[in-house]
C-alpha positions, 0 to 999 in steps of 0.5 A: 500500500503507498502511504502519503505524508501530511504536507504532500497531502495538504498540497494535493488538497489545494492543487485539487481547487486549481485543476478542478475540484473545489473543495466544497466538492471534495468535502462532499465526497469524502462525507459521502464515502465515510457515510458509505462505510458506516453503512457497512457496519452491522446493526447501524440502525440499532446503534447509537451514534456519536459524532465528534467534529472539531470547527476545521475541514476534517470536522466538516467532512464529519458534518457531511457523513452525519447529514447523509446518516439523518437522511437515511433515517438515522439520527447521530449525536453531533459534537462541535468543538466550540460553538457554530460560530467558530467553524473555520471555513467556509466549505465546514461552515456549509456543511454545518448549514446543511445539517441542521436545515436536514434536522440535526441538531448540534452539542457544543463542548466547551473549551474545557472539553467536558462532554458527556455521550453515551454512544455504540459508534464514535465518528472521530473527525476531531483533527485532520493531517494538518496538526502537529504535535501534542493536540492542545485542550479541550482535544486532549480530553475529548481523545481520553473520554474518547479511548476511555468508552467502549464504543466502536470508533472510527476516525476520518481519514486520520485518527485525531493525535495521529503522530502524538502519544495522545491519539484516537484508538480507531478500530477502523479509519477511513483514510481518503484518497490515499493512506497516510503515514502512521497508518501501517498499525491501524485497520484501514479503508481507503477510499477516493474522493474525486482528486484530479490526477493532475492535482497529484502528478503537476506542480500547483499552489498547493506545492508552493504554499506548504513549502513556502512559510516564514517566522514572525520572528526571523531576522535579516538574513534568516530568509536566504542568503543567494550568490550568484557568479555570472556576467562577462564583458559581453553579457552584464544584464544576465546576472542582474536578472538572476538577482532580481529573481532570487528577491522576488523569490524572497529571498533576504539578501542577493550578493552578485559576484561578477567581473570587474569589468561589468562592476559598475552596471550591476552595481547601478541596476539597483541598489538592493544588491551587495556586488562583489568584484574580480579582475578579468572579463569573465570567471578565471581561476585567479577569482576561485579561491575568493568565490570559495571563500564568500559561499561559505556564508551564503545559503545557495549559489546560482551559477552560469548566467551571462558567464560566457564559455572561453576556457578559462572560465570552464577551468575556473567554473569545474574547480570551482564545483569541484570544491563548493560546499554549498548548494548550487544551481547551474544554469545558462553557459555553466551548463555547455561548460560544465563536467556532469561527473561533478554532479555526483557530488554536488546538491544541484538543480539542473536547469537546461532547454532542449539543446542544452539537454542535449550538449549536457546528456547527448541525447536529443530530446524525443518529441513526444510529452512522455518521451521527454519525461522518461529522458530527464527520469532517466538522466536526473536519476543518472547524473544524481542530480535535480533536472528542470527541463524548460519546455512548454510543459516544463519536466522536474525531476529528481535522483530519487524518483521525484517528477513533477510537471508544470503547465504555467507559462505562454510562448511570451516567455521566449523572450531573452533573459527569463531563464535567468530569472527562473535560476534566481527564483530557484536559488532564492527559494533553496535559500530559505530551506526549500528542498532542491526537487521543491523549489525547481518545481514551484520555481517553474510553476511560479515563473510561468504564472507570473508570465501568465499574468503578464500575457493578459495585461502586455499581450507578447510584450513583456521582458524577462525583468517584467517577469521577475518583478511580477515574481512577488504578486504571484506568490502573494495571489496564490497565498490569497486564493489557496492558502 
């Protein structure tokens, strides 16, 4: 059986709104199946039933389950955490509605989790996978009146505690759409709920907001420290791209490390960036050992934009992958030049087009979607290295088996200097802990929206700049929709 952990699930939750399935409608099915099984049970109609909700989206599954139990001529006891009012969203809150128009009736139990039930059937729908850690009262109390009675118990996909040492003792748990961790020791019933395949298989927001939250009490610094080495005489912009979208990513702080030849144009395309120089026109090997010594304070360093490909600069590019300690993401000239047996050591996200697919692998790249797919399976799990394929429908994959893939994004994006953006945005999300396969996806999935949103306004014609300033009211309009 595949088991899921609570994050990718909760991703998969609010991919599902975007590719079709609104919650209200996955919370309709998942009362619906839960009902379904407590049919199953023998004698239902004999037993006395007790519902427990708590005021979030697994209580109102709950809530759902027990309306299809009242129109089936049942009559369950329901218990709210709180009061009505505290219900949290607005799908719950329908349900709640629902309920009570078909005659149910609610008990309210107070915060100090007194509750009194006598019940054959307990319906667990307390907590859902979004909790962690030991469960707070008035729950604590609830889940030991709960273990205490001698009643059948059955928890909605979870038993509430799951992960804690106060949890629910289900006899049975009904786990919707796909078994969860920590389930392995429980009877268990897994049912489908209506996800779409692409909420599960694409990168969506559901895979950037669980991915991408910061402290309250974080400090300068503690969001991402991002290099970047790039530019050469005859390319200045592509760093300065790089760097703007590693602070549309988020990132705190975005050190440019270019030659001293283009010191003065990075360091006048704004004054957010800290630019660091070397002597030369482009990366050479005299400037390794200061870039060596400046990463180790850095949290991610983006390489390759604008970096040209004399063979100084692929002598100095290899020793310098050779020795780096930290995350890296190779991009742009980097990738003509680069040695891909070095990848073998390297925590590394990849980020070439087709034709750089091919100087990278030797292999050209088959026509068809799912050709293109196996191809970079195949060579992320070859090279042991994370893969962004940029294509229309942009292919992620890492060493250990992980693809994602990403429909964001319009022929508007051709336009010179957006992959150096992309590489930003990939750096500055690695820079705040997001792993290597994680951030490629959302990265790719964020640049494409952004692109899209600019397509509606500028028709064709935005730039790679316009891209990464729209980066940030992105992100901040998923969070608004789905988060």
């Amino acid at each position: 059986m595949e088991y899921i952990n609570p994050a990718d699930m909760r991703a998969i939750d609010l991919n599902s709104a975007c590719f079709g399935a609104g919650f209200k409608r996955l919370m309709d099915n998942a009362g619906r199946v839960v009902f379904e099984e407590l049919e199953k049970i023998e004698n239902l109609g004999e037993k006395k039933i007790a519902f427990l909700c708590g005021p979030g989206n697994n209580g109102g599954d709950g809530l759902v389950a027990a309306a299809w139990l009242i129109e089936a001529g049942h009559r369950p006891s329901v218990y709210l955490v709180g009061s009505k009012a505290d219900v949290k969203t607005r799908e719950a809150k329908t349900a709640l509605k629902n309920l009570l128009e078909k005659g149910g009736t609610i008990v309210e139990v107070p915060s100090e989790g007194e509750i009194d039930f006598n019940a054959d059937l307990i319906v667990d729908a307390l907590l859902g996978t979004g909790i962690v850690g030991e469960p707070r009262e008035p729950y604590q109390s609830i889940i030991h009146r709960v273990n205490d009675s001698r009643a059948f118990k059955v928890s909605v996909d979870v038993p509430s505690g799951l992960g804690s040492t106060t949890v629910v003792k289900a006899d049975i748990v009904i786990s919707l759409h796909k078994a969860k961790k920590g389930l392995k020791e429980y009877n268990l019933v897994v049912r489908d709920i209506g996800i779409p395949v692409k909420a599960q298989t694409h990168v969506g927001p559901g895979n950037l907001i669980t991915n991408l939250r910061r402290s309250v009490d974080s400090h300068k610094g503690d969001n991402g420290r991002v290099m970047v080495v790039g530019g050469s005489t005859d390319f200045s912009g592509a760093p300065v791209l790089t760097g703007l979208g590693a602070f549309g990513a988020g990132a705190d702080l975005v050190t440019l490390f270019v030659p001293e030849t283009i010191l003065e144009s990075a360091r006048t395309s704004t004054p957010d960036f800290i630019v660091r120089s070397y002597e030369g026109r482009h990366l050479n090997t005299v400037a390794v050992e200061e870039i060596l010594d400046f990463s180790r304070g850095q949290d991610v360093c983006v390489i390759g934009p604008g970096l040209g490909v004399s063979d100084e600069t692929k002598e100095a590019l290899n020793t310098l992958l050779f020795r780096i300690e930290i995350p890296v993401v190779i991009d742009a000239d980097a990738l003509k030049l680069l040695n891909v047996k070095l990848l073998k050591r390297l925590k590394a996200v990849v980020t070439p087009h087709a034709v750089e697919f091919k100087i990278l692998t030797g292999d050209a790249l088959p026509d068809s979607l799912e050709g293109r797919k196996k191809a970079v399976e195949k060579w992320a799990r070859a090279l042991s290295t994370t893969l962004l394929l940029k294509s229309p429908v942009d292919i992620i994959a890492s060493s250990d088996g992980g693809t994602k893939l990403n429909e964001t994004g319009n022929p508007g994006m051709t336009v010179g200097g957006t992959g150096d953006v992309l590489a930003g945005v990939v750096g500055g999300f690695i820079s705040q802990g997001v792993t290597l396969f994680d951030a490629a996806s959302i990265a790719a999935f964020v640049c494409g929206a952004a692109g899209d949103q600019l397509q509606i306004f500028k028709g064709y014609g935005y730039t790679a700049s316009d891209v990464a300033r729209e980066i940030p009211y992105t992100v901040k309009r998923f969070f608004d929709l789905y988060g």
